[in-house]
SERO-4910 file (N, C-alpha, C, O; in steps of 0.05 Angstrom, whole numbers):
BEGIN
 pado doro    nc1    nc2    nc3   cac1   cac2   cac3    cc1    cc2    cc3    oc1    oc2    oc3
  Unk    A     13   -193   -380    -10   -175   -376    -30   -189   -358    -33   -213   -357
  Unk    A    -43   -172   -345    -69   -184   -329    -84   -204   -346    -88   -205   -370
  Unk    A    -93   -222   -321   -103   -250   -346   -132   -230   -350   -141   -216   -332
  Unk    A   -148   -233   -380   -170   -223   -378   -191   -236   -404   -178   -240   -425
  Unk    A   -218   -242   -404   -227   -266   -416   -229   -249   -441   -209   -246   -454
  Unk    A   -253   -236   -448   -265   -222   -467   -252   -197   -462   -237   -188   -479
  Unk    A   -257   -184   -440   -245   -154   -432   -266   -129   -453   -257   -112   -469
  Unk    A   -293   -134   -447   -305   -111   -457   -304    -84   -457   -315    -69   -473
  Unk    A   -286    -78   -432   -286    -63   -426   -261    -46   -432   -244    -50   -414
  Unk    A   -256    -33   -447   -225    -20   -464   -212     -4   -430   -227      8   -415
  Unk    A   -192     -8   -427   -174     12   -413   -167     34   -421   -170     36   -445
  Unk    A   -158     55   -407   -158     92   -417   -127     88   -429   -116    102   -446
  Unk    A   -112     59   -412    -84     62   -425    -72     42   -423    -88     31   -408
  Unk    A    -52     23   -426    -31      4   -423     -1      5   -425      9     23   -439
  Unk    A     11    -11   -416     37     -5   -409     54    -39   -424     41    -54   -438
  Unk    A     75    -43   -418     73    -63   -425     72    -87   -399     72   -110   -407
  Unk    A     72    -85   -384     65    -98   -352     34    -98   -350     23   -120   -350
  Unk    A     21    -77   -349     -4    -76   -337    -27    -60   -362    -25    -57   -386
  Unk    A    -49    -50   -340    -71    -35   -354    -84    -16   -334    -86    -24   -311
  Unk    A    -94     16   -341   -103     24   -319   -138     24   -331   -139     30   -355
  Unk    A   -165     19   -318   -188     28   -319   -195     51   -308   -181     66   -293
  Unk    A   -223     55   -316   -230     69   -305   -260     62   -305   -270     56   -327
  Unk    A   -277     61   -278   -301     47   -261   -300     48   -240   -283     62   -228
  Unk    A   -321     29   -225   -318     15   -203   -302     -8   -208   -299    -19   -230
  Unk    A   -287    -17   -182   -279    -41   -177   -299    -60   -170   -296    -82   -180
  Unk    A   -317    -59   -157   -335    -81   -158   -345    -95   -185   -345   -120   -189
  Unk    A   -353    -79   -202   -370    -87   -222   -338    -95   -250   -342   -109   -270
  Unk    A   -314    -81   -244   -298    -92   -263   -275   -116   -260   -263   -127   -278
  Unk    A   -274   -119   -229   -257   -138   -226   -262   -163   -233   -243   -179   -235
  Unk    A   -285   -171   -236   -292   -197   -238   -294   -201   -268   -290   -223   -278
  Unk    A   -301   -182   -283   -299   -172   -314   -267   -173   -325   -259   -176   -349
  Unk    A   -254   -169   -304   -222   -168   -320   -196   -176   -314   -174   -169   -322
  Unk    A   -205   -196   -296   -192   -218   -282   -204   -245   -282   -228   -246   -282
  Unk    A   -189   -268   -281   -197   -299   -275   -207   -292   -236   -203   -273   -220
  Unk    A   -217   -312   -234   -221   -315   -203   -197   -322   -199   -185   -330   -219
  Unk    A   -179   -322   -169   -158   -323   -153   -138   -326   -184   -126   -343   -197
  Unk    A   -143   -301   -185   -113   -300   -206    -98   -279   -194    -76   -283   -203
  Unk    A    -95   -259   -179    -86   -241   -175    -70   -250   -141    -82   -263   -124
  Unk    A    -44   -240   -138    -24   -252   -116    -27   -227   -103    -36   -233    -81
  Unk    A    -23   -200   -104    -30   -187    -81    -48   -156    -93    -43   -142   -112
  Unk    A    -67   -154    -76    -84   -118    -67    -78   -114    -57    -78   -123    -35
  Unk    A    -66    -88    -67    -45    -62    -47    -65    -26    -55    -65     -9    -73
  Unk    A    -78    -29    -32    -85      0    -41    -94     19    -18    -95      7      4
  Unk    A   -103     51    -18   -113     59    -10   -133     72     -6   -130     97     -3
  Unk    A   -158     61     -6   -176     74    -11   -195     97      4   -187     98     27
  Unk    A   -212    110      1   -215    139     10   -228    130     43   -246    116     52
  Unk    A   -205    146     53   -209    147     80   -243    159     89   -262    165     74
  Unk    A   -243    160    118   -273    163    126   -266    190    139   -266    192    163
  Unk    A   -263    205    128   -263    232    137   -297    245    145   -320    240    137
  Unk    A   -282    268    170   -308    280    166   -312    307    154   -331    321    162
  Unk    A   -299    314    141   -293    341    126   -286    322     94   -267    307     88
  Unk    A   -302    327     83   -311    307     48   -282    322     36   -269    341     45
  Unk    A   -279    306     14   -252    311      3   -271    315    -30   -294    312    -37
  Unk    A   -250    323    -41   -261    325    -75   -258    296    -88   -273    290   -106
  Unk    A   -242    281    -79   -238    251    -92   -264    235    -82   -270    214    -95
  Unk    A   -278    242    -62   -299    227    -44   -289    213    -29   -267    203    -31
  Unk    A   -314    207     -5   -299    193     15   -326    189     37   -345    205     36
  Unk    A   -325    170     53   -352    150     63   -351    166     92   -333    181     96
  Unk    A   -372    162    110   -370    171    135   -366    158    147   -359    138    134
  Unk    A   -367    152    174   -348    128    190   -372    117    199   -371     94    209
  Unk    A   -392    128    198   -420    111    210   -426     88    185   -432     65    192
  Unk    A   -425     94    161   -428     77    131   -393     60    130   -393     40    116
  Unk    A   -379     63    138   -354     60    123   -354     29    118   -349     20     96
  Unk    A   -360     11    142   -349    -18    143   -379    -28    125   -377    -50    113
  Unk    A   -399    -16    123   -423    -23    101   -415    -28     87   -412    -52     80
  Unk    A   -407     -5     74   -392     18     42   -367     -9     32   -361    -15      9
  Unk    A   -355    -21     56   -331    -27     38   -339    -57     32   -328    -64     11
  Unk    A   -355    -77     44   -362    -99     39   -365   -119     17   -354   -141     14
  Unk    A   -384   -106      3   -387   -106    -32   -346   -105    -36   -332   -125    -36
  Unk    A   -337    -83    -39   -308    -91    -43   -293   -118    -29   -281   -135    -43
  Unk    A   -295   -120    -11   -282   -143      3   -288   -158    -17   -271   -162    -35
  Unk    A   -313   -170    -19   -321   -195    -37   -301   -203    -59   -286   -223    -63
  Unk    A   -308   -175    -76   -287   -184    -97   -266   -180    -94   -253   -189   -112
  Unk    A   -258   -172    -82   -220   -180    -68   -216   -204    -69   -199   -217    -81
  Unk    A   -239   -214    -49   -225   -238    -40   -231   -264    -65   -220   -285    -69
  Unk    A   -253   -250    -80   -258   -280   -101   -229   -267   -123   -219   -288   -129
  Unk    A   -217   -249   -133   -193   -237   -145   -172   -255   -135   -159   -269   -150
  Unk    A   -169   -257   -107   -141   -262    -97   -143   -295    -97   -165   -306    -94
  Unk    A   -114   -309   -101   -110   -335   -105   -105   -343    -70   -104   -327    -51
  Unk    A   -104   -361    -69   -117   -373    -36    -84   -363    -30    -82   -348    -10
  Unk    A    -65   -368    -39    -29   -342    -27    -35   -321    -24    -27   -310     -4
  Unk    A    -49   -309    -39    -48   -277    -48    -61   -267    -21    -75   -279     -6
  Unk    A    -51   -236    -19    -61   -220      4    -67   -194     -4    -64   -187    -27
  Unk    A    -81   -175     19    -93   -157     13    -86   -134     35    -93   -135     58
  Unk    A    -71   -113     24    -68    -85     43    -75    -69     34    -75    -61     11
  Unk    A    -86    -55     63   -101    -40     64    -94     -8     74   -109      1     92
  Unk    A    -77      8     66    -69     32     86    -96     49     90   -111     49     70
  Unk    A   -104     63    110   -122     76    126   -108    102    142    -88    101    156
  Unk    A   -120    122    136   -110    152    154   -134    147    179   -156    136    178
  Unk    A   -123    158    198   -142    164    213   -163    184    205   -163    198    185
  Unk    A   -186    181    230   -202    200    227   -210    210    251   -204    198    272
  Unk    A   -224    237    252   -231    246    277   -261    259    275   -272    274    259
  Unk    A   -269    243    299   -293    256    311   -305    283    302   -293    303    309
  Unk    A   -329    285    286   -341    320    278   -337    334    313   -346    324    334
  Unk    A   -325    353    309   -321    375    328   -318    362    361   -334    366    379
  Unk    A   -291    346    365   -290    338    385   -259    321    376   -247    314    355
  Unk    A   -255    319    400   -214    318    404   -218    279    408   -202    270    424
  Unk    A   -229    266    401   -232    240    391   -229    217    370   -244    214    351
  Unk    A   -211    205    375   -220    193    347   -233    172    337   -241    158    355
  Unk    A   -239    163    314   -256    149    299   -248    122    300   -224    120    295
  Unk    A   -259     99    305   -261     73    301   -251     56    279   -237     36    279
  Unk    A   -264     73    257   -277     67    237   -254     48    225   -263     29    213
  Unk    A   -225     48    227   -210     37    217   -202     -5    228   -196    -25    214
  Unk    A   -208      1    264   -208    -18    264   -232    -30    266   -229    -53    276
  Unk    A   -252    -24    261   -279    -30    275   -278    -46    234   -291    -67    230
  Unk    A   -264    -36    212   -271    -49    190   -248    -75    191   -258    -97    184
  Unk    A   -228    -76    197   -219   -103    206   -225   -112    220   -214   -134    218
  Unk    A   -238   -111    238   -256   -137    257   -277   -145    237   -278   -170    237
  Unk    A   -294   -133    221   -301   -135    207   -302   -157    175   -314   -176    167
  Unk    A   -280   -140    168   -275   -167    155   -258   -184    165   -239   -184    149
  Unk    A   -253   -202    188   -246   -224    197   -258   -242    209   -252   -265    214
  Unk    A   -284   -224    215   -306   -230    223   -331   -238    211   -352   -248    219
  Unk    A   -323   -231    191   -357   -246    164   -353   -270    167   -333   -284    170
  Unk    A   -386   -276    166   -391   -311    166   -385   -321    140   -388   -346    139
  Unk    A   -376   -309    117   -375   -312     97   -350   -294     77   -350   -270     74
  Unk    A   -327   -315     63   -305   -296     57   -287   -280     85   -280   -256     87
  Unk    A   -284   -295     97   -265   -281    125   -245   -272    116   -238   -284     95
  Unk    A   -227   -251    125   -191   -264    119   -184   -264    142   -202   -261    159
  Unk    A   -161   -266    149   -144   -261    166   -127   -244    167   -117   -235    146
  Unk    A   -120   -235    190   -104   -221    201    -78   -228    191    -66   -232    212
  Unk    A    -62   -230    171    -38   -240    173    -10   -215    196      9   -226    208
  Unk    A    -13   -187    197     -6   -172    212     -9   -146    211     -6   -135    189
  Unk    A    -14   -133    232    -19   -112    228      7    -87    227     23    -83    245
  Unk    A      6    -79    214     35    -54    205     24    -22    207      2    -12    202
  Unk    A     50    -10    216     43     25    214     53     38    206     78     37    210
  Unk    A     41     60    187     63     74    173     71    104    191     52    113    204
  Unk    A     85    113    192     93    133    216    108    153    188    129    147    178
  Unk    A     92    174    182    104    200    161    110    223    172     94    241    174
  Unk    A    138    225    183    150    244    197    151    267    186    158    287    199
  Unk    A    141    268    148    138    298    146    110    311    148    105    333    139
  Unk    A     88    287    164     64    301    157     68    328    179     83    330    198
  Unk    A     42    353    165     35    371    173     15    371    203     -5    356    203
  Unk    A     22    385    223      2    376    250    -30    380    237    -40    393    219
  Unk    A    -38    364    256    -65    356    243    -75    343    262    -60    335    280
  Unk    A   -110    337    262   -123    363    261   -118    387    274   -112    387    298
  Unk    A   -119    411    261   -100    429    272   -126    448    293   -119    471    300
  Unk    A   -150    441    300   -166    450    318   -154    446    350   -155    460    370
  Unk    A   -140    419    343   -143    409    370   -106    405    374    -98    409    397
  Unk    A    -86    399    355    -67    398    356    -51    432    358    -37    437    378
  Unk    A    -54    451    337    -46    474    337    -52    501    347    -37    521    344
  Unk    A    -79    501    359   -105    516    366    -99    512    398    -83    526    411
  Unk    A   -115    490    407   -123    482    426   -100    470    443   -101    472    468
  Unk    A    -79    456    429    -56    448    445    -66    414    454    -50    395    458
  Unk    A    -87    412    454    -93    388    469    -95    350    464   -106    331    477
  Unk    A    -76    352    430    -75    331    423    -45    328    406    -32    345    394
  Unk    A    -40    309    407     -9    306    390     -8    303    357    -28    290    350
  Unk    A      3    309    341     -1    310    319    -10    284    303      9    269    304
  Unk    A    -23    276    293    -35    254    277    -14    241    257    -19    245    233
  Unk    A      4    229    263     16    224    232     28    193    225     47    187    211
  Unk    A      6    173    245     12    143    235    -15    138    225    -35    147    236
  Unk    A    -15    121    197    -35    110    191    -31     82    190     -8     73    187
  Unk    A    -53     66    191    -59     40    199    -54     31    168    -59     44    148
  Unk    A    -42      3    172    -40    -13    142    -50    -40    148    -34    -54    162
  Unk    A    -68    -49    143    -79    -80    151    -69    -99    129    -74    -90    107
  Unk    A    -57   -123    130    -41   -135    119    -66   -166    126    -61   -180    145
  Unk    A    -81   -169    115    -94   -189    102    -88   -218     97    -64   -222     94
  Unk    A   -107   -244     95    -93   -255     84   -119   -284     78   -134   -291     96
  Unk    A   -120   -296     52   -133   -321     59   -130   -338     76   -148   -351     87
  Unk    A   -108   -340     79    -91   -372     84    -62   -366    103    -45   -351     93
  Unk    A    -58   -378    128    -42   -372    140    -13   -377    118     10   -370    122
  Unk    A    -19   -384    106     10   -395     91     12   -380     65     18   -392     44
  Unk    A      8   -351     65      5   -330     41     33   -333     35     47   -345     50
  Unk    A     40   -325     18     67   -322      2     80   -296     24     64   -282     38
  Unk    A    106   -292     24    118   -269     33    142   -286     44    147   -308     54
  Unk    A    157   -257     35    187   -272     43    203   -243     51    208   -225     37
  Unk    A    208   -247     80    220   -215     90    252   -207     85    265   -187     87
  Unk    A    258   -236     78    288   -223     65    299   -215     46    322   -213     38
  Unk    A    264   -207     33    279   -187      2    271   -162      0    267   -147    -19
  Unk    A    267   -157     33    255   -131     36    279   -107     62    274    -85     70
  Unk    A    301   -124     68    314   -124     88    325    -95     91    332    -83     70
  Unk    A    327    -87    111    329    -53    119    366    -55    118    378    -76    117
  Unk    A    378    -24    118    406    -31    115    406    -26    158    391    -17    175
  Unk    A    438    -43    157    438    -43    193    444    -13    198    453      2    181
  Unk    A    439     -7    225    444     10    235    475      4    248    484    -18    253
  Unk    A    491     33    253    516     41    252    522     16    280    542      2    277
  Unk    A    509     12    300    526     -6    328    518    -27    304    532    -23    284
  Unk    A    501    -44    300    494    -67    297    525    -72    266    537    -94    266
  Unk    A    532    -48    244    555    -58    231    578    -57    244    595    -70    233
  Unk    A    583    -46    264    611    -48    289    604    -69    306    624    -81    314
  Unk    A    590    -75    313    579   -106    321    591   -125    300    612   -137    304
  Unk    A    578   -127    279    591   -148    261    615   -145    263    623   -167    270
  Unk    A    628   -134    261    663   -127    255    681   -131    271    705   -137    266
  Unk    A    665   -127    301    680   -135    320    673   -159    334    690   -171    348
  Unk    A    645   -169    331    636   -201    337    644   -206    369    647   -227    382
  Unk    A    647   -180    377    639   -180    405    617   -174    420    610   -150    420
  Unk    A    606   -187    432    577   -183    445    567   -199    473    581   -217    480
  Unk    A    549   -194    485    555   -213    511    526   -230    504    504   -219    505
  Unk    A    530   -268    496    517   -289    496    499   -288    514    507   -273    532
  Unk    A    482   -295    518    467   -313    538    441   -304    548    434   -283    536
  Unk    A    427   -311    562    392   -294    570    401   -272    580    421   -264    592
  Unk    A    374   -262    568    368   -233    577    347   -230    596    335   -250    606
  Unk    A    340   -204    603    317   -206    632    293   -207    620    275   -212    636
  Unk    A    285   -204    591    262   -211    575    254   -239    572    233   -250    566
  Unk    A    276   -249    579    274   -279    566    284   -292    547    279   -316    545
  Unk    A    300   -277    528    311   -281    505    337   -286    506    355   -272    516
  Unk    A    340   -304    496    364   -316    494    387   -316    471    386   -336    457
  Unk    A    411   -293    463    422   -289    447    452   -318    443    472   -326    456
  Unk    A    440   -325    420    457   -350    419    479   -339    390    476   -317    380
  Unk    A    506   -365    380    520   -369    371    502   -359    341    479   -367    338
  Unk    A    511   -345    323    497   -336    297    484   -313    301    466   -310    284
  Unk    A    486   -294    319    469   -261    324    491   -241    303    483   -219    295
  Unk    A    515   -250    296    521   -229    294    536   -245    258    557   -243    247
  Unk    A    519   -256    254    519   -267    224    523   -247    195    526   -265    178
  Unk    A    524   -230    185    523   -215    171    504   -230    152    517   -247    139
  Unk    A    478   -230    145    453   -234    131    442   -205    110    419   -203    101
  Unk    A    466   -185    106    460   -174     84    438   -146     90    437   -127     75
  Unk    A    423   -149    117    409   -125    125    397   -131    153    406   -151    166
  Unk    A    379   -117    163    363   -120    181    327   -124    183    313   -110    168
  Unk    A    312   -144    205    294   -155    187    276   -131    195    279   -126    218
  Unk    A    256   -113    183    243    -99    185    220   -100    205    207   -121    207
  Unk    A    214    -78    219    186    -76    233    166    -79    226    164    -81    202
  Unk    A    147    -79    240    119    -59    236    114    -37    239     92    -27    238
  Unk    A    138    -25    245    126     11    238    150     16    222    174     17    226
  Unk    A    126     21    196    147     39    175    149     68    179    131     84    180
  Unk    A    174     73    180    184    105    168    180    117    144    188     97    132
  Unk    A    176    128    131    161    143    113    159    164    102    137    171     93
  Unk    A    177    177    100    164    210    105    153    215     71    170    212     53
  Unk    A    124    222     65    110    233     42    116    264     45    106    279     62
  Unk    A    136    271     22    139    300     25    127    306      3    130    330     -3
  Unk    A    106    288    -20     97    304    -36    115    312    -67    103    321    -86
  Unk    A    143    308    -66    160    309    -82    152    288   -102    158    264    -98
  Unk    A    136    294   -127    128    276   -142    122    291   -171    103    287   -186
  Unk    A    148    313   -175    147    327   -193    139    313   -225    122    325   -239
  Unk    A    151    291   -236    139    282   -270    108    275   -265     98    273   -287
  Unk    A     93    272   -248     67    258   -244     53    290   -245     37    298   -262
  Unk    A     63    304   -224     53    337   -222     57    349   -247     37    359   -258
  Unk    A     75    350   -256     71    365   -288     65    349   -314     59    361   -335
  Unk    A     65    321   -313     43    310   -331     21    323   -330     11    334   -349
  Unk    A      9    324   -302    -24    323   -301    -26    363   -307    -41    367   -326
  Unk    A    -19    381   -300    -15    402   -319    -15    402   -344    -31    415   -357
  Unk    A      8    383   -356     12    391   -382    -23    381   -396    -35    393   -415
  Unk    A    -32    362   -385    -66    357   -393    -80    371   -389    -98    373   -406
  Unk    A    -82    389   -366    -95    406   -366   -119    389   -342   -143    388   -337
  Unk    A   -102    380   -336   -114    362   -302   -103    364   -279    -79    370   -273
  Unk    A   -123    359   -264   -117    367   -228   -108    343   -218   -120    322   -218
  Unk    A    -77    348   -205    -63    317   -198    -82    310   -165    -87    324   -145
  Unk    A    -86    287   -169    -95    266   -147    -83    291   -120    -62    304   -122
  Unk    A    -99    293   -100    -87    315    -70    -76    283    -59    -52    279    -61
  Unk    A    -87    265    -50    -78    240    -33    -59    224    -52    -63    207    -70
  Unk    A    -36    233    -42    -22    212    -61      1    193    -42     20    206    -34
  Unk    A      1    176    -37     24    161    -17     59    158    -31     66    155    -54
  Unk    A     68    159    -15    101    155    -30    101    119    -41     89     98    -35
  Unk    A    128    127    -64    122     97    -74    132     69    -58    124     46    -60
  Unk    A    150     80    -45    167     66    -21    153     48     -5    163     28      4
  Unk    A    116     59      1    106     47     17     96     13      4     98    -10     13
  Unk    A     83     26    -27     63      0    -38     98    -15    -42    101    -34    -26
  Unk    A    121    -10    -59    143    -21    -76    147    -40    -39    144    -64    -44
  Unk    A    150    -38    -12    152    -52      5    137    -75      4    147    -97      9
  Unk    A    110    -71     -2     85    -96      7     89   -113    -22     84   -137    -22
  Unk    A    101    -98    -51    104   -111    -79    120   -133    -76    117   -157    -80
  Unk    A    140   -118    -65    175   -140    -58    168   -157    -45    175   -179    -54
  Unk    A    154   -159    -24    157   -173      9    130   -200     -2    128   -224      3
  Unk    A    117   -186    -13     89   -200    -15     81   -220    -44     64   -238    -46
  Unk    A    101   -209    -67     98   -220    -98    131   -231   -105    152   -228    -94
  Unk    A    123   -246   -130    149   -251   -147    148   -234   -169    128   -219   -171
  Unk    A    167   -234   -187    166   -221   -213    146   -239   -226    144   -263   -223
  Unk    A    129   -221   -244    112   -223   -255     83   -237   -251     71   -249   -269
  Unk    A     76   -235   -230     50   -237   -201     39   -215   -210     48   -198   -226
  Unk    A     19   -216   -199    -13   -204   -210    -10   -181   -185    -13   -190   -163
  Unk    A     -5   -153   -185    -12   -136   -167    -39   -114   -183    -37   -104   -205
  Unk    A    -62   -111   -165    -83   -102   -162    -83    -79   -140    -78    -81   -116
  Unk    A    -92    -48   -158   -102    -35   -141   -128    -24   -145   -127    -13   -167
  Unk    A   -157    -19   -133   -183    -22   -145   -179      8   -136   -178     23   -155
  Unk    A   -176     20   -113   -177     51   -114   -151     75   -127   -140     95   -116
  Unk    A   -147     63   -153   -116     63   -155   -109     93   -157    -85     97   -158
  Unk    A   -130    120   -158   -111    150   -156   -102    153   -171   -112    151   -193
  Unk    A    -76    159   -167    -51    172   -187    -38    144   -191    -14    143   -198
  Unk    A    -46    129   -188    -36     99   -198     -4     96   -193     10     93   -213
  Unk    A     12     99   -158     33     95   -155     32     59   -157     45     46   -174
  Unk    A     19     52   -141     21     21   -138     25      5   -178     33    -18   -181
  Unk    A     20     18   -195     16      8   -210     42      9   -230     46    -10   -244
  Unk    A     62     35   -232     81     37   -231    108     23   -212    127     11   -221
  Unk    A    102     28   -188    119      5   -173    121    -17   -188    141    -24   -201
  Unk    A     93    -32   -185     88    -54   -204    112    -66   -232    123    -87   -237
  Unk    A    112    -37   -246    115    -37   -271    151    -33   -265    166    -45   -281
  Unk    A    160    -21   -251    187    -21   -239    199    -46   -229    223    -53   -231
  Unk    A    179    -60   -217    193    -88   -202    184   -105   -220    186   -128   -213
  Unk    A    175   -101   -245    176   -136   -253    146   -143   -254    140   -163   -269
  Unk    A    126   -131   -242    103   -151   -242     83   -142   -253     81   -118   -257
  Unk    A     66   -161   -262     40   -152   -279     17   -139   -259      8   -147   -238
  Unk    A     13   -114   -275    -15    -93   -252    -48    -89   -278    -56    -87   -301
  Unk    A    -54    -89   -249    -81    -71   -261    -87    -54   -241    -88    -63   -218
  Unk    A    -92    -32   -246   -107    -10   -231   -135      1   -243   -141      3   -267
  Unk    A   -150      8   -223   -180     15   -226   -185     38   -211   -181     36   -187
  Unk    A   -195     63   -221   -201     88   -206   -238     99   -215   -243     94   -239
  Unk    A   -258    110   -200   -272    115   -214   -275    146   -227   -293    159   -238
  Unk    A   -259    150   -224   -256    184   -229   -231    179   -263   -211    166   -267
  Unk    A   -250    197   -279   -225    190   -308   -210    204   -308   -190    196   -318
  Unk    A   -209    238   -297   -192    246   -303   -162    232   -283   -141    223   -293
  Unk    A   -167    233   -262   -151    212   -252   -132    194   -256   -109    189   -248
  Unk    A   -154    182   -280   -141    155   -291   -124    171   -314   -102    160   -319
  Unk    A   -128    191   -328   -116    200   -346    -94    203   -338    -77    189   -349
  Unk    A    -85    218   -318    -68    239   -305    -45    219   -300    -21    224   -301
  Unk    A    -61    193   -295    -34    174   -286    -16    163   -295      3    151   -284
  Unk    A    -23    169   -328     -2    154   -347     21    171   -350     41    166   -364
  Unk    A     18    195   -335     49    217   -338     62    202   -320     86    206   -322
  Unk    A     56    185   -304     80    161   -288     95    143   -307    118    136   -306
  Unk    A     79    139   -321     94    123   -342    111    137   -370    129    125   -380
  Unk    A    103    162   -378    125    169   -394    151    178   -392    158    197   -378
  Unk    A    169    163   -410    192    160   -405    205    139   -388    230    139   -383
  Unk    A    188    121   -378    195     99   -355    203     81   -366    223     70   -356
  Unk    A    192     69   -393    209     45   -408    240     45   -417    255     26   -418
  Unk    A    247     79   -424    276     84   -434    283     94   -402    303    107   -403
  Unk    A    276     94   -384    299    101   -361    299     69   -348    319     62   -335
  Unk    A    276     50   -352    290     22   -348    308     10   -359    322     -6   -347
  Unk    A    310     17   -389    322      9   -409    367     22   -394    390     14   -390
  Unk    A    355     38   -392    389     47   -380    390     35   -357    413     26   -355
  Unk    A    375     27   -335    381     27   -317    393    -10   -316    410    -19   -301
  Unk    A    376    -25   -338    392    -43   -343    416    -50   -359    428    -72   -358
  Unk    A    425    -26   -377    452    -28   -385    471    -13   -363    496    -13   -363
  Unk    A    457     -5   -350    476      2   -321    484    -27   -312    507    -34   -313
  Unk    A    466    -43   -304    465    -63   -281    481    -85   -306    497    -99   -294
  Unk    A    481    -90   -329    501   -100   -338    528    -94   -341    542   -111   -353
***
């Protein structure tokens, strides 16, 4: 379980991995965690729209203010390995075919404080081939912009030497690259880039090492979470990310049983992933019904692990 001293503060629920709250993250993280106890923050928190959402959400003129106070306790949360991602939607300009800053103008930001910096460890994109065109003033109306559908993920870091290991995250090969292996024919030597293909390219290592632009597609298919929050008589989270995205940064970025943290946690996918791979979570939302709604992720999840390890035996 999350390390936590006193813990005054009761959770809406627990699992046997983690705990979900409900608050601010500023004022509870430091309340329900050791300092640098936590190995990775994986979350998304409310984009800077300019059309307000019902979950809330900052304007892009406040945004890199607004999130500061958070940074802090991130970074006193996270252990000098541990890292911090960030996914971000774009945003666009009130009534004009432009877009908003606001995303990188907050990572310069925090890399840039005189105080608590991180680093850049890399920057990643998520590319959701089933989003809907958007904004549709200027994309479906007007014709005069391409559909919006990569969002920015800032990948954080104290310490150039954060934990992460990309070969347990490895993509399956594509169809030439397994007839490549097979046939172990290929032509050696520099290329006009500069690159030099030597003796071991065509090694069979089990997968392929992944990009920075993730594929993705959020179609929204998230039926036991959708009819939990019905059967309560609650309105499921509208922003919800596929689990594919956080269970990538869980694998790549933690070991089994590592501290994953999400402070804007929603429908609390990151926290389930969590609870799927092995590692200890806490999630924090300030909205309760929210936090209610999220434990329909968890019912029934202990007895479908429970098979899924007399499968794997």
């Amino acid at each position: 379980m999350p390390e936590a001293a006193s813990e005054p503060h009761p959770p809406v629920y627990a699992t046997e991995l983690g705990r979900a709250y409900c608050g601010d993250a500023i004022d509870l993280l430091g309340e329900l965690c050791e300092p640098e106890s936590a190995d990775l923050i994986v979350t998304s928190p409310p984009f800077a729209l300019a059309r307000p959402k019902e979950y809330g959400n900052q304007s892009s003129a406040n945004y890199v203010k607004w999130f500061q106070p958070f940074a802090n306790a991130f970074w006193d949360a996270l252990k000098p390995t541990g890292s911090l991602v960030i996914d971000l939607g774009g945003a666009w300009e009130p009534g004009s075919p432009t877009k908003s800053l606001y995303a990188f103008e907050l990572l310069v930001s925090l890399c840039r404080r005189p105080v608590k910096p991180f680093l850049l460890a890399q920057d990643v994109y998520w590319y959701n081939p089933a989003r809907l065109p958007s904004p549709a003033q200027w994309v479906t109306i007007e014709r005069v912009r391409l559909k919006d559908a990569v969002n920015t993920v800032w990948w954080l870091a104290k310490d150039p030497g954060a934990k992460a290991d990309n070969s347990r995250i490895l993509a399956d090969y594509k169809d030439g690259m397994k007839r490549l292996l097979e046939s172990q024919e290929y032509n050696r030597g520099a290329r006009p880039s500069g690159h030099v293909v030597k003796e071991g390219f065509t090694k069979d290592r089990g997968g392929a090492i992944r990009p920075n632009m993730l594929e993705i597609a959020n179609t929204g298919n998230d039926a036991t979470y959708v009819n939990g929050c019905r059967a309560r008589d609650l309105n499921p989270h509208p922003a919800r990310f596929p689990e594919e995205l956080p269970k990538l940064f869980v694998e790549f970025l933690t070991d089994p049983g590592d501290l994953v943290i999400d402070p804007f946690a929603g429908s609390n996918v990151v926290g389930k992933v969590a609870e799927v791979s092995g590692r200890r979570w806490l999630s924090i939302d300030v909205d309760e019904d929210y936090v209610r709604g999220s434990q329909a992720r968890f019912e029934g999840l202990q007895a479908e692990l429970a098979e899924q390890t007399r499968e794997a035996v």
